[in-house]
mmCIF file of the N, C-alpha and C atoms, coordinates in Angstrom:
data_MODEL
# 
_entry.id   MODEL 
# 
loop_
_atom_site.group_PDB 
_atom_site.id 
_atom_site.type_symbol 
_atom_site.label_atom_id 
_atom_site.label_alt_id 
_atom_site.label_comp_id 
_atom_site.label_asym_id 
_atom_site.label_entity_id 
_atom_site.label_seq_id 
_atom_site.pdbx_PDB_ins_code 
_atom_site.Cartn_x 
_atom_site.Cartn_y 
_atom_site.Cartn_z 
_atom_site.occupancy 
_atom_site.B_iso_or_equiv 
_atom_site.pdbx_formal_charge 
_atom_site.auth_seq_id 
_atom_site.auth_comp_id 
_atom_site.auth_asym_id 
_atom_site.auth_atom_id 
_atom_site.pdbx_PDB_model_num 
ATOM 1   N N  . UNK A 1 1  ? -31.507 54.016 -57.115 1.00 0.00 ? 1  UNK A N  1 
ATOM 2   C CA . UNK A 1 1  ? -31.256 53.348 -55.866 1.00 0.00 ? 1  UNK A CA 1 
ATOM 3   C C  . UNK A 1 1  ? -32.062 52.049 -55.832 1.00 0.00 ? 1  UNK A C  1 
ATOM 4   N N  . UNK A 1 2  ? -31.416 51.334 -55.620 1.00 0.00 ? 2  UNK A N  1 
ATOM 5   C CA . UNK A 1 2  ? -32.270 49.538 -55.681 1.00 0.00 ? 2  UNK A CA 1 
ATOM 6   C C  . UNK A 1 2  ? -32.646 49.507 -54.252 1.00 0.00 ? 2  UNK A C  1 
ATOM 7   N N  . UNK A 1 3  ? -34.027 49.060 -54.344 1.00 0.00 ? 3  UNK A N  1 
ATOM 8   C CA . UNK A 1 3  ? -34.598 48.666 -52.790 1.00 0.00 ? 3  UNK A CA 1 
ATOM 9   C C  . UNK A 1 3  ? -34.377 46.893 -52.704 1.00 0.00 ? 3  UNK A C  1 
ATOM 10  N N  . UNK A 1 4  ? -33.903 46.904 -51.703 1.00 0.00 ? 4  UNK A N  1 
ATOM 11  C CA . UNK A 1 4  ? -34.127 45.489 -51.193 1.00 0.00 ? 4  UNK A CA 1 
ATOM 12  C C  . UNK A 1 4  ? -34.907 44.632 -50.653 1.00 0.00 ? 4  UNK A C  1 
ATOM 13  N N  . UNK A 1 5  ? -35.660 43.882 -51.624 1.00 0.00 ? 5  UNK A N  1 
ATOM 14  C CA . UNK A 1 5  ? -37.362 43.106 -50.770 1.00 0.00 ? 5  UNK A CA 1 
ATOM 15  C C  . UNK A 1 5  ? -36.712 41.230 -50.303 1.00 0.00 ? 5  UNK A C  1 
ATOM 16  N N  . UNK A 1 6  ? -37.476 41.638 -49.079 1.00 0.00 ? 6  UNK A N  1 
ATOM 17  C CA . UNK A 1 6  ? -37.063 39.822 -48.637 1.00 0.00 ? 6  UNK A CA 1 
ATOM 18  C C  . UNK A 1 6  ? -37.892 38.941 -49.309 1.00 0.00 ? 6  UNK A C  1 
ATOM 19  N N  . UNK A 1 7  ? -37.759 37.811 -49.609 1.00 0.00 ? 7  UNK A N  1 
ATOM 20  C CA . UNK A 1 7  ? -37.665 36.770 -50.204 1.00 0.00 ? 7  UNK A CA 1 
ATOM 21  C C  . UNK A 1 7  ? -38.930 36.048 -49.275 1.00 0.00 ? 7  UNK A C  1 
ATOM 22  N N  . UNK A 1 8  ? -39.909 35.200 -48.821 1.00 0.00 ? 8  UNK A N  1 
ATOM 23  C CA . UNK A 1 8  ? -40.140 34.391 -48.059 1.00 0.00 ? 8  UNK A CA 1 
ATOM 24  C C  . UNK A 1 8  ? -40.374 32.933 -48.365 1.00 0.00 ? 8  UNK A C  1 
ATOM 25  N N  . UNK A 1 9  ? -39.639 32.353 -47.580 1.00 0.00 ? 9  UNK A N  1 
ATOM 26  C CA . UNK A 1 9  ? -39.240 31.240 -48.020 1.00 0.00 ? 9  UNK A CA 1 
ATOM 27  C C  . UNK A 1 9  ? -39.829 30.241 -46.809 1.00 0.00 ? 9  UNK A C  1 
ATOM 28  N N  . UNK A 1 10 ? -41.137 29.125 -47.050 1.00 0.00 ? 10 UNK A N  1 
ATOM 29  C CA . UNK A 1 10 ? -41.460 28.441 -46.002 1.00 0.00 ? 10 UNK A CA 1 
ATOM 30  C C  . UNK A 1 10 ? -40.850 27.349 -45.352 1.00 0.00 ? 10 UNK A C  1 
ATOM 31  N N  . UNK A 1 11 ? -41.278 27.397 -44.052 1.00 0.00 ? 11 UNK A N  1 
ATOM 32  C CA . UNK A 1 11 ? -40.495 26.063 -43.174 1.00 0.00 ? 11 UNK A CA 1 
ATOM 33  C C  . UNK A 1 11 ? -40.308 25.182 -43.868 1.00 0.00 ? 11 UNK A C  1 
ATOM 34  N N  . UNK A 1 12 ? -41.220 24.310 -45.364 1.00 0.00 ? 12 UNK A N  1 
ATOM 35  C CA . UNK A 1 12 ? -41.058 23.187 -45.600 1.00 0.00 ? 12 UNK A CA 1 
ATOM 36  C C  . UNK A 1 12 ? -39.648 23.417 -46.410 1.00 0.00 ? 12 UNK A C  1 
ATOM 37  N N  . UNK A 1 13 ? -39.942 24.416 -47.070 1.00 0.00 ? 13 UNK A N  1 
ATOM 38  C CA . UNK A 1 13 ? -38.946 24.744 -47.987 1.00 0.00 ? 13 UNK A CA 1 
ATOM 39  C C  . UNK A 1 13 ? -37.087 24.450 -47.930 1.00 0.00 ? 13 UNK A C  1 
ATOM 40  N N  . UNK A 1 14 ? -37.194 25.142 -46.447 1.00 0.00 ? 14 UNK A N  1 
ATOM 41  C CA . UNK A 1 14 ? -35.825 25.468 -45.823 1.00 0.00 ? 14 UNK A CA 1 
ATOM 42  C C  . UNK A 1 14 ? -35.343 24.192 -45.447 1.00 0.00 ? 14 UNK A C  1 
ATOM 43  N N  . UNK A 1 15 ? -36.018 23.255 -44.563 1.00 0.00 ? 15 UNK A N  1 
ATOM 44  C CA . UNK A 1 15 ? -35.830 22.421 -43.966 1.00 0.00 ? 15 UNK A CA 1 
ATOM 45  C C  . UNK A 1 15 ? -35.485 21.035 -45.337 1.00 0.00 ? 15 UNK A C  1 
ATOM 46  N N  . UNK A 1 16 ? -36.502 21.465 -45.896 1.00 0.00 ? 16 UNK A N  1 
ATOM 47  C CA . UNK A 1 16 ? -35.430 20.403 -47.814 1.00 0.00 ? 16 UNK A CA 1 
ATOM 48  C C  . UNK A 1 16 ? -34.431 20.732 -48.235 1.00 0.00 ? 16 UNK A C  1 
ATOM 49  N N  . UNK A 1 17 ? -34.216 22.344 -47.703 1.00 0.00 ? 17 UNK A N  1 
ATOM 50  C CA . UNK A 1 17 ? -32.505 22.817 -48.746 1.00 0.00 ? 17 UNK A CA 1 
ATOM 51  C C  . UNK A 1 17 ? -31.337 21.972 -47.663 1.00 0.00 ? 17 UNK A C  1 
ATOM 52  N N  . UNK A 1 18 ? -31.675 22.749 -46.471 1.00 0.00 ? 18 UNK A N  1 
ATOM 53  C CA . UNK A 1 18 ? -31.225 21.986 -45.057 1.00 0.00 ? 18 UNK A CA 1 
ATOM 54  C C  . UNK A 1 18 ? -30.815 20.122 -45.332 1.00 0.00 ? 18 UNK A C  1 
ATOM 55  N N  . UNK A 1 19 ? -31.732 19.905 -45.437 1.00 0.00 ? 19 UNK A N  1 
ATOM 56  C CA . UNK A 1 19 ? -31.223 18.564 -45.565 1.00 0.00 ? 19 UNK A CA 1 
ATOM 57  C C  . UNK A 1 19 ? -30.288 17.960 -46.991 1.00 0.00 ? 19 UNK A C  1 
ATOM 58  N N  . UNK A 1 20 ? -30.371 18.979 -47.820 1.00 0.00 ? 20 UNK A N  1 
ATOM 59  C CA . UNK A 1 20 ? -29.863 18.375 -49.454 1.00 0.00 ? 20 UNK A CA 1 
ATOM 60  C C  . UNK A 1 20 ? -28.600 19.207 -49.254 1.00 0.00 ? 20 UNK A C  1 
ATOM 61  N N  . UNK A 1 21 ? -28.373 19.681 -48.283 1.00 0.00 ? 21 UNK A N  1 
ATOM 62  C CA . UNK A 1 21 ? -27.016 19.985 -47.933 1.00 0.00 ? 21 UNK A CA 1 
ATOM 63  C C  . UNK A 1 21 ? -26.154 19.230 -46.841 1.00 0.00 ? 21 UNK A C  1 
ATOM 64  N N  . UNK A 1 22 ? -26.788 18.573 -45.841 1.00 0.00 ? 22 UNK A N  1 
ATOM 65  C CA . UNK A 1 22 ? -26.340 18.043 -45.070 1.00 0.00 ? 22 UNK A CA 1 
ATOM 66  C C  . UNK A 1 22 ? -26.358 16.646 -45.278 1.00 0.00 ? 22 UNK A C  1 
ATOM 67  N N  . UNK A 1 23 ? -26.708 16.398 -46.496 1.00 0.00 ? 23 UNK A N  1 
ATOM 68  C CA . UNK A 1 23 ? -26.952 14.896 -46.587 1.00 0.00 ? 23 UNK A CA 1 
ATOM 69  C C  . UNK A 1 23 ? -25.365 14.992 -47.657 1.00 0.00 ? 23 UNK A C  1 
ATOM 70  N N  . UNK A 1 24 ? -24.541 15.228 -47.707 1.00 0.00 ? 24 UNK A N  1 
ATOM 71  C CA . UNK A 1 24 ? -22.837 14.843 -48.212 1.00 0.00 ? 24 UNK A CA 1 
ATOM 72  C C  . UNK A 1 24 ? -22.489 14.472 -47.033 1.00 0.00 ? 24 UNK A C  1 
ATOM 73  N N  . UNK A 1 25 ? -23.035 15.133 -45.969 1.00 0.00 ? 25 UNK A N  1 
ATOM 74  C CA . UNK A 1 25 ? -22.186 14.367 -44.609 1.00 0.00 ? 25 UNK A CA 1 
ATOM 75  C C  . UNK A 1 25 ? -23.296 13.625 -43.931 1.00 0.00 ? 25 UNK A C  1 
ATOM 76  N N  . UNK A 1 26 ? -23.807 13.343 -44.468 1.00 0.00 ? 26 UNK A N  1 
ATOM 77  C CA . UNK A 1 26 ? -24.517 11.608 -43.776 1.00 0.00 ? 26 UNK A CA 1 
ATOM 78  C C  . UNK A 1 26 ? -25.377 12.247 -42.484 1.00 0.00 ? 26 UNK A C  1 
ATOM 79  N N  . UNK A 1 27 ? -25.847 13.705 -42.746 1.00 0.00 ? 27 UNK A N  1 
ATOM 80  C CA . UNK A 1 27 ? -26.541 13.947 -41.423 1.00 0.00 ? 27 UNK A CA 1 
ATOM 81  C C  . UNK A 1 27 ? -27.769 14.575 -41.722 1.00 0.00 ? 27 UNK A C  1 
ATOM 82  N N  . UNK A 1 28 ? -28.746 14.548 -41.193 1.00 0.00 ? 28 UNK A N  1 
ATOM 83  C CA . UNK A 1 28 ? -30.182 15.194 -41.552 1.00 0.00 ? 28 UNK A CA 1 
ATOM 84  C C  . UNK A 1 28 ? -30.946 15.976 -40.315 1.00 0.00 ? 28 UNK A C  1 
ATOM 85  N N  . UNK A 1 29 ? -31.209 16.834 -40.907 1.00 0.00 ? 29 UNK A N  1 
ATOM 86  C CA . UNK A 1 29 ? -31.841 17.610 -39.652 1.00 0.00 ? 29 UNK A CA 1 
ATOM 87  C C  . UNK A 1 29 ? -33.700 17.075 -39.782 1.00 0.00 ? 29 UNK A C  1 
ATOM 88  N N  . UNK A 1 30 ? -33.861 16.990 -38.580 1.00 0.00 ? 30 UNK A N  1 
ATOM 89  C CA . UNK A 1 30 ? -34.875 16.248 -38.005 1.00 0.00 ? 30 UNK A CA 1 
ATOM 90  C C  . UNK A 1 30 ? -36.060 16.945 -36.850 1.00 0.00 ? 30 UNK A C  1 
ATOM 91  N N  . UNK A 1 31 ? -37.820 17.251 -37.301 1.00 0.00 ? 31 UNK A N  1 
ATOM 92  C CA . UNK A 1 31 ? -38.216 17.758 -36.252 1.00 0.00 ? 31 UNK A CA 1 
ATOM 93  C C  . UNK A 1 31 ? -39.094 17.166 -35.307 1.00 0.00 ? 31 UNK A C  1 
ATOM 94  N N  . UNK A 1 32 ? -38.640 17.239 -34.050 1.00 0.00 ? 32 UNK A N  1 
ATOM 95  C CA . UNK A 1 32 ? -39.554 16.870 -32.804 1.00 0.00 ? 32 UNK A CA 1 
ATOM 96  C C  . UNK A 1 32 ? -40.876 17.298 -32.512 1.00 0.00 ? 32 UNK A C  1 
ATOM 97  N N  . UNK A 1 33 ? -41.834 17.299 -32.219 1.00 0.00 ? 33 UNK A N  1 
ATOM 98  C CA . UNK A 1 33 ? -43.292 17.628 -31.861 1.00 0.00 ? 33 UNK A CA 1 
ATOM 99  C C  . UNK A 1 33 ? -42.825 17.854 -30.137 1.00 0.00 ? 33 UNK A C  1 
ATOM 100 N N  . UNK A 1 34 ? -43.712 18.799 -30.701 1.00 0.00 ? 34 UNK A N  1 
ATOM 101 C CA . UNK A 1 34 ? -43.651 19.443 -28.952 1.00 0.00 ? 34 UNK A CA 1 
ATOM 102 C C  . UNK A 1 34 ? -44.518 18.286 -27.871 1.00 0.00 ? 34 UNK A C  1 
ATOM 103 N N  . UNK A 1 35 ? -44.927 17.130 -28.158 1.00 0.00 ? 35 UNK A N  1 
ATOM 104 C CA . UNK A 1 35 ? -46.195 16.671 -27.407 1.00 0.00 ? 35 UNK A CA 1 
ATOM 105 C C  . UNK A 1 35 ? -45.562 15.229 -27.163 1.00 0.00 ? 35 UNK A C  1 
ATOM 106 N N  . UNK A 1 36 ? -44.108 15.308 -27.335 1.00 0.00 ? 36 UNK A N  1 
ATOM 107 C CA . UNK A 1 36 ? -42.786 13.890 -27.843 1.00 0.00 ? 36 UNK A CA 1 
ATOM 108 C C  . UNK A 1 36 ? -42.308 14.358 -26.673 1.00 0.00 ? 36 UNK A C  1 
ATOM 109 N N  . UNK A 1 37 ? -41.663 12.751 -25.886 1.00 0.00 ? 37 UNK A N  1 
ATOM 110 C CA . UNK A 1 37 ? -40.804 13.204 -24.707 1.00 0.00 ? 37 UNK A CA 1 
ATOM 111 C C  . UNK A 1 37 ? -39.605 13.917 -24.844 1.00 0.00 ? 37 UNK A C  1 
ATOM 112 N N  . UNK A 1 38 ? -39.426 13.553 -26.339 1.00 0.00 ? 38 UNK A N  1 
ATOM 113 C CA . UNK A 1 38 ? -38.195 14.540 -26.307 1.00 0.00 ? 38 UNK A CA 1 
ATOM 114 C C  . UNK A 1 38 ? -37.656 15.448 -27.073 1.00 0.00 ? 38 UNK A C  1 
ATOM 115 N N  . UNK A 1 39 ? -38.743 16.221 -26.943 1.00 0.00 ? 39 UNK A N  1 
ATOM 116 C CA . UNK A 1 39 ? -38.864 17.489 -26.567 1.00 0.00 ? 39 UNK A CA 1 
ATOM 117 C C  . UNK A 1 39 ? -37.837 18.769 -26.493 1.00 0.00 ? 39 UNK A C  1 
ATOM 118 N N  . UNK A 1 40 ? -37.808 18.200 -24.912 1.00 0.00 ? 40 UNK A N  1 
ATOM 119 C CA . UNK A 1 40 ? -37.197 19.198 -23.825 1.00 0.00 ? 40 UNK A CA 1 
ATOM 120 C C  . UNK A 1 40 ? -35.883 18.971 -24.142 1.00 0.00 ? 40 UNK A C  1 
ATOM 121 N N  . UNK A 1 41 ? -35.144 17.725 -24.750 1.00 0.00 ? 41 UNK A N  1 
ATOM 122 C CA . UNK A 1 41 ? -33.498 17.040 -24.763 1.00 0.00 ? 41 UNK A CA 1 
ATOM 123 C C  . UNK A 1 41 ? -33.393 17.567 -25.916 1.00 0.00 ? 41 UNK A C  1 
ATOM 124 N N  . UNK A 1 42 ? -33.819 17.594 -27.364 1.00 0.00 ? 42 UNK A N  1 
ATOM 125 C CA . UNK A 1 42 ? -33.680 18.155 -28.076 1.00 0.00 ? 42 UNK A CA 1 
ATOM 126 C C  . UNK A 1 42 ? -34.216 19.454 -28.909 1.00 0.00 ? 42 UNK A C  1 
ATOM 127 N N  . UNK A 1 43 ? -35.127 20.025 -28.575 1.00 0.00 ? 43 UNK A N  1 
ATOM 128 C CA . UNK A 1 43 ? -35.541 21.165 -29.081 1.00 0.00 ? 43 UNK A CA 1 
ATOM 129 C C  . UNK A 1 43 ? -36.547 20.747 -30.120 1.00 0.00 ? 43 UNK A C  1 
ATOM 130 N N  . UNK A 1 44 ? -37.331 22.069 -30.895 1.00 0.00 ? 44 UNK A N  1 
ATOM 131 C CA . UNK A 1 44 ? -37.895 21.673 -32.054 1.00 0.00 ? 44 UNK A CA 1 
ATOM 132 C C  . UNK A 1 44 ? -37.380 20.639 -33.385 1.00 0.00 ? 44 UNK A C  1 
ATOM 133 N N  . UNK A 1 45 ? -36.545 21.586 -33.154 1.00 0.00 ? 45 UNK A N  1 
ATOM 134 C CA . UNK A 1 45 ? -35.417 20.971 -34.760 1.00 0.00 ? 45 UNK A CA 1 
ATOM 135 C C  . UNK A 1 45 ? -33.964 20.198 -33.899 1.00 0.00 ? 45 UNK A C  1 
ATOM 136 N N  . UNK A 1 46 ? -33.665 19.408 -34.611 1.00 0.00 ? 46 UNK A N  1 
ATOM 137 C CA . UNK A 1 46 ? -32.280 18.670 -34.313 1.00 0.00 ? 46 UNK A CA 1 
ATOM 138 C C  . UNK A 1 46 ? -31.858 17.871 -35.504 1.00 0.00 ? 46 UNK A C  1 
ATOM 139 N N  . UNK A 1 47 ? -29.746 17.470 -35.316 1.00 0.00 ? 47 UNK A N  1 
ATOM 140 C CA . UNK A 1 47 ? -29.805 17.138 -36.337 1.00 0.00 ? 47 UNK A CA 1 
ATOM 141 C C  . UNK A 1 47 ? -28.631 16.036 -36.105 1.00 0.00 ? 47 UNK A C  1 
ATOM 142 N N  . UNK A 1 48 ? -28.889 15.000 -36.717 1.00 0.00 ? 48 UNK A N  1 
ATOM 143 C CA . UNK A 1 48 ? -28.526 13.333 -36.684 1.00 0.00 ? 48 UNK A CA 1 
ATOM 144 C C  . UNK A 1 48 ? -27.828 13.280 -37.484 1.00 0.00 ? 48 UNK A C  1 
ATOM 145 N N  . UNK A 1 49 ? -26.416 12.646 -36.919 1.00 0.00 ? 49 UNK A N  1 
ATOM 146 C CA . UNK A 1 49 ? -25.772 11.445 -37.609 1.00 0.00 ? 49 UNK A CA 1 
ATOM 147 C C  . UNK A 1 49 ? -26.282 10.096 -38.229 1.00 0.00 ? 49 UNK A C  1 
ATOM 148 N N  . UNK A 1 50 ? -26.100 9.898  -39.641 1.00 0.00 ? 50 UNK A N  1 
ATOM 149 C CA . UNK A 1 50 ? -27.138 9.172  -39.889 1.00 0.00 ? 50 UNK A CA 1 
ATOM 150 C C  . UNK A 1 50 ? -26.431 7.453  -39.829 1.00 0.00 ? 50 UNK A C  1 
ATOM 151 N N  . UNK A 1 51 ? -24.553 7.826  -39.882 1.00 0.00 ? 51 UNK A N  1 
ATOM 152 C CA . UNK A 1 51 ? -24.012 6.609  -39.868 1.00 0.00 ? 51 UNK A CA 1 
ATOM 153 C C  . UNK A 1 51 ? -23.299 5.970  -38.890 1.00 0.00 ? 51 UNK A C  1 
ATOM 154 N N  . UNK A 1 52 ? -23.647 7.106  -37.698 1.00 0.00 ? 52 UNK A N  1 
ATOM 155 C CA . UNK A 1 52 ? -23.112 6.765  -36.524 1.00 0.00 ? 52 UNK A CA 1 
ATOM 156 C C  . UNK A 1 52 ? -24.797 6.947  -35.301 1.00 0.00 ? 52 UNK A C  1 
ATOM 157 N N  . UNK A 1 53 ? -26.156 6.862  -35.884 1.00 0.00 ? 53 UNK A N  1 
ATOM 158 C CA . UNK A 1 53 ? -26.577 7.567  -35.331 1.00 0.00 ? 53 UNK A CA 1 
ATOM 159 C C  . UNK A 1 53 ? -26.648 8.005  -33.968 1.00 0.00 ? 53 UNK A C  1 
ATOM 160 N N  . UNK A 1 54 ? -25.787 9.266  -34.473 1.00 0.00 ? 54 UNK A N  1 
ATOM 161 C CA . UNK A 1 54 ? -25.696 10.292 -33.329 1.00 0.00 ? 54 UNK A CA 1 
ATOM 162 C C  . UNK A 1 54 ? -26.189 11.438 -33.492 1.00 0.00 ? 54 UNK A C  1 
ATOM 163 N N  . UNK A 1 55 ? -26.536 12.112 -32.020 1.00 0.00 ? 55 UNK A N  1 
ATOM 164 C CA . UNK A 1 55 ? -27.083 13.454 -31.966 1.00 0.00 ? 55 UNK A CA 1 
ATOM 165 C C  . UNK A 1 55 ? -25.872 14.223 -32.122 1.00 0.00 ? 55 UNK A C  1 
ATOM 166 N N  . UNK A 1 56 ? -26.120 14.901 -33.692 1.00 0.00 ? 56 UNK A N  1 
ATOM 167 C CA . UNK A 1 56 ? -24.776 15.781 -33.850 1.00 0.00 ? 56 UNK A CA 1 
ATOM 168 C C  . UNK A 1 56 ? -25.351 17.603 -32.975 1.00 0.00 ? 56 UNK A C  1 
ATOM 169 N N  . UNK A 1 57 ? -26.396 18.045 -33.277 1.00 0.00 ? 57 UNK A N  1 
ATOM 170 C CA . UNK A 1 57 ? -26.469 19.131 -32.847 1.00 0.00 ? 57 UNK A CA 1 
ATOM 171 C C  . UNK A 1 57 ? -28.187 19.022 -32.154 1.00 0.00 ? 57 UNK A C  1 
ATOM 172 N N  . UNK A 1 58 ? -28.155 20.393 -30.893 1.00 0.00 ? 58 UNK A N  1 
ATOM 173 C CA . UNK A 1 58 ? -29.795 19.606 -30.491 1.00 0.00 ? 58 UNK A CA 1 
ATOM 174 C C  . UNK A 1 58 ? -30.074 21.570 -30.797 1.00 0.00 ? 58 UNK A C  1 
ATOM 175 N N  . UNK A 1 59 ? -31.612 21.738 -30.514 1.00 0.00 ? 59 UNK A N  1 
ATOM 176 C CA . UNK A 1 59 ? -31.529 23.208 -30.157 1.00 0.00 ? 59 UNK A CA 1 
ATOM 177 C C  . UNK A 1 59 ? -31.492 23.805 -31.442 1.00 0.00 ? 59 UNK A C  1 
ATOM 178 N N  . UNK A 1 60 ? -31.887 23.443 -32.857 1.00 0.00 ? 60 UNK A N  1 
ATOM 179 C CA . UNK A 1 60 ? -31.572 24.130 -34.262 1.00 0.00 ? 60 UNK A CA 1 
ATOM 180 C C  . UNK A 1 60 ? -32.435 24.939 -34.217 1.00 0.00 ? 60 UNK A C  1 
ATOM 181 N N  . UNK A 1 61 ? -32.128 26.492 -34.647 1.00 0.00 ? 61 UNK A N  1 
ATOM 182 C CA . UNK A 1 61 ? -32.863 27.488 -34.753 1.00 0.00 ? 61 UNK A CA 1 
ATOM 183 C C  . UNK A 1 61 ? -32.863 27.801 -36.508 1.00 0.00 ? 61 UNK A C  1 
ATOM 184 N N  . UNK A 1 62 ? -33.588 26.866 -36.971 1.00 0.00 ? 62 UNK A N  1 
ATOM 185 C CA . UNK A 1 62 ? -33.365 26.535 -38.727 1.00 0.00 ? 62 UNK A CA 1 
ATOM 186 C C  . UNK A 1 62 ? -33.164 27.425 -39.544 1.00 0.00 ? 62 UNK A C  1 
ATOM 187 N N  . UNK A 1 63 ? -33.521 29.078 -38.576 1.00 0.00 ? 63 UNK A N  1 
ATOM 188 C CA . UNK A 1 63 ? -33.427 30.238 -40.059 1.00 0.00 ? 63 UNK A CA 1 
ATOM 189 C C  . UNK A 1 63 ? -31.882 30.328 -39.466 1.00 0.00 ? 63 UNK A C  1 
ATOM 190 N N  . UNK A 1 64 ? -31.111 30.576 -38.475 1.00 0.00 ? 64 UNK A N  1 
ATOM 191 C CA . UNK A 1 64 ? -29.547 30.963 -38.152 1.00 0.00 ? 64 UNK A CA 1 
ATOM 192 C C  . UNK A 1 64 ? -28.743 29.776 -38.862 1.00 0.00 ? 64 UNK A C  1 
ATOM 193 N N  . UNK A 1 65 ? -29.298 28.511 -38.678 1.00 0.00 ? 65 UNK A N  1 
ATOM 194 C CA . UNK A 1 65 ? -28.343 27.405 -39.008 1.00 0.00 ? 65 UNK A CA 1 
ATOM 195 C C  . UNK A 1 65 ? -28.588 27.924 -40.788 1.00 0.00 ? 65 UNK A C  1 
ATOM 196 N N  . UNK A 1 66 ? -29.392 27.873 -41.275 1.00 0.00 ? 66 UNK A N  1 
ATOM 197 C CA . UNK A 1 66 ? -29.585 28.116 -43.029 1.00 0.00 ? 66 UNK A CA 1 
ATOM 198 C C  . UNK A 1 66 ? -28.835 28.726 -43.496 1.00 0.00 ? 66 UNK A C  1 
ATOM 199 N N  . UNK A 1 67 ? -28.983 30.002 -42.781 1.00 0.00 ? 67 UNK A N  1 
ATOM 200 C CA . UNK A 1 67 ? -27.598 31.162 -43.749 1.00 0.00 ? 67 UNK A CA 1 
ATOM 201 C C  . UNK A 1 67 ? -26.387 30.407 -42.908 1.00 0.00 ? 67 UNK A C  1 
ATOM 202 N N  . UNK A 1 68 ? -25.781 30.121 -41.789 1.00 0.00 ? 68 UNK A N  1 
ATOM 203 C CA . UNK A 1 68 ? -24.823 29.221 -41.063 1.00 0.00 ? 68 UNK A CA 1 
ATOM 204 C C  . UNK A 1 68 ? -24.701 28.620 -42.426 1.00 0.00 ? 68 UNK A C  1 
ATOM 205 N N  . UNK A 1 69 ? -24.801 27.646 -42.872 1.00 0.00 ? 69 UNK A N  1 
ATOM 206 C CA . UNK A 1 69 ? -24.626 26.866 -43.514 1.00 0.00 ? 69 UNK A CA 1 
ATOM 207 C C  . UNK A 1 69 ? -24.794 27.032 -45.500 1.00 0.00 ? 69 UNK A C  1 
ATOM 208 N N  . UNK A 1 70 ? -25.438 28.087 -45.280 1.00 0.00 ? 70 UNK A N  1 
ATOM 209 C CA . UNK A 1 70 ? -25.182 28.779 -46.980 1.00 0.00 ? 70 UNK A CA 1 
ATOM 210 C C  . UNK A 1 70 ? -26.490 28.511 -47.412 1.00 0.00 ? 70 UNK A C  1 
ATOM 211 N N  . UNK A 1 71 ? -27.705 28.572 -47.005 1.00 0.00 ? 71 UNK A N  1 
ATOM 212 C CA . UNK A 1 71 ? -28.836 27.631 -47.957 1.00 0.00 ? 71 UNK A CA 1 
ATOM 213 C C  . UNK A 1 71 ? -30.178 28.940 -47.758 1.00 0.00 ? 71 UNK A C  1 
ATOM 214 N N  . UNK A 1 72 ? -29.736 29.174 -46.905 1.00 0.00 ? 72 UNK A N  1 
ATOM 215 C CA . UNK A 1 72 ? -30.417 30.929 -46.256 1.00 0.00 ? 72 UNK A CA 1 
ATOM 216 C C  . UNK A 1 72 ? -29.765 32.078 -47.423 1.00 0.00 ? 72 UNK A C  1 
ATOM 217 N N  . UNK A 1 73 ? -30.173 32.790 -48.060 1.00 0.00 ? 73 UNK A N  1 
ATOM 218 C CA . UNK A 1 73 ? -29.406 34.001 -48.722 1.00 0.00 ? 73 UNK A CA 1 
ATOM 219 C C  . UNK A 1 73 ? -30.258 34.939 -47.393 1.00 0.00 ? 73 UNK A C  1 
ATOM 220 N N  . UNK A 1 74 ? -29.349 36.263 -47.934 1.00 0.00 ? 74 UNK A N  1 
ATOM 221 C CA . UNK A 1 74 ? -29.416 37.388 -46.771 1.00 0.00 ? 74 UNK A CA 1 
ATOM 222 C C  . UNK A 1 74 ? -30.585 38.087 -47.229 1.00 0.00 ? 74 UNK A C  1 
ATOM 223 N N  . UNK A 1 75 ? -31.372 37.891 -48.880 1.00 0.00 ? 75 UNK A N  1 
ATOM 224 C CA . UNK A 1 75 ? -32.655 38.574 -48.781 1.00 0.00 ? 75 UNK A CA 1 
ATOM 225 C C  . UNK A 1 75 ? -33.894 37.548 -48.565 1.00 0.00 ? 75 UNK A C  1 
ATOM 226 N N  . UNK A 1 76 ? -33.706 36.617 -48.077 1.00 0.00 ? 76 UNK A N  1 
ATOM 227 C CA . UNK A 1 76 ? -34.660 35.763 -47.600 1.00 0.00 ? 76 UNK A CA 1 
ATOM 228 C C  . UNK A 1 76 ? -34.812 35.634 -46.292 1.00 0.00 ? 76 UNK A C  1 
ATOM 229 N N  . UNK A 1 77 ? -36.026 35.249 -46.024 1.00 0.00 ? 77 UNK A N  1 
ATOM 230 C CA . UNK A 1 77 ? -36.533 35.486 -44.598 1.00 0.00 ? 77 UNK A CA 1 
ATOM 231 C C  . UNK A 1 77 ? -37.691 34.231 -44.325 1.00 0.00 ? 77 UNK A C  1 
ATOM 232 N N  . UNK A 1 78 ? -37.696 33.580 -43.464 1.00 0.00 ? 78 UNK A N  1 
ATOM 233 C CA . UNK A 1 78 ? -38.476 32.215 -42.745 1.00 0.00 ? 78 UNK A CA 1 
ATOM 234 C C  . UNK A 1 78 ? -39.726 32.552 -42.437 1.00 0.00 ? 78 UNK A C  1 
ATOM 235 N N  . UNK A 1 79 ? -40.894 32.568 -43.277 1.00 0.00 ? 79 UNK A N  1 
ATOM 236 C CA . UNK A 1 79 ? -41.973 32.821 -42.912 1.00 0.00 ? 79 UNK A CA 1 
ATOM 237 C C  . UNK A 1 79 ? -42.496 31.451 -42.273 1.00 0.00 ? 79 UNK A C  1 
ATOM 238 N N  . UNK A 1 80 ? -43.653 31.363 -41.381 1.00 0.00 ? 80 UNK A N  1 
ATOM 239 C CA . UNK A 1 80 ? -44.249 30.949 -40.204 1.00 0.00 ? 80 UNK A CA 1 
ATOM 240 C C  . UNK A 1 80 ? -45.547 30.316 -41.087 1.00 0.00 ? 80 UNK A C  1 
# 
C-alpha cells in the first residue's frame, strides 16, 4: 500500500511557478503589503494585465489559484 506524503512547497516558490505560467498571457500575479492603501481593493495577492494594465483578478488565494491553474500538484501543500 503506497502512503501519500505532501510535498511543501514555499510562498516564494509558488508565486515563480505562478508567474512562469501566467506570463504566455501577459499577466503576473502581484503582492500587496498589508500596510499599502491598497490593501483592502485588492487583497494580499492580485493579478495584472501587463498589456492592458489591468486588474485582471483581485482576492488571489495563491494555493487554490496554483492547482486552478496546474502549477499546484495534489501532493503538494503551501507552507507558511
Amino acid at each position: 500500500m503506497k502512503t501519500t506524503t505532501s510535498i511543501p512547497v514555499s510562498e516564494r516558490a509558488l508565486i515563480k511557478s505562478i508567474n512562469r505560467s501566467l506570463r504566455r498571457n501577459f499577466e503576473q500575479l502581484k503582492k500587496c503589503q498589508e500596510k499599502s492603501r491598497c490593501f483592502n481593493d485588492l487583497g494580499s495577492f492580485y493579478v495584472v494585465d501587463q498589456r492592458n494594465n489591468l486588474f485582471v483578478e483581485r482576492h488571489v488565494d495563491i494555493e487554490a489559484f496554483g492547482r486552478e491553474i496546474g502549477v499546484l500538484k495534489t501532493n503538494e501543500m503551501l507552507t507558511h
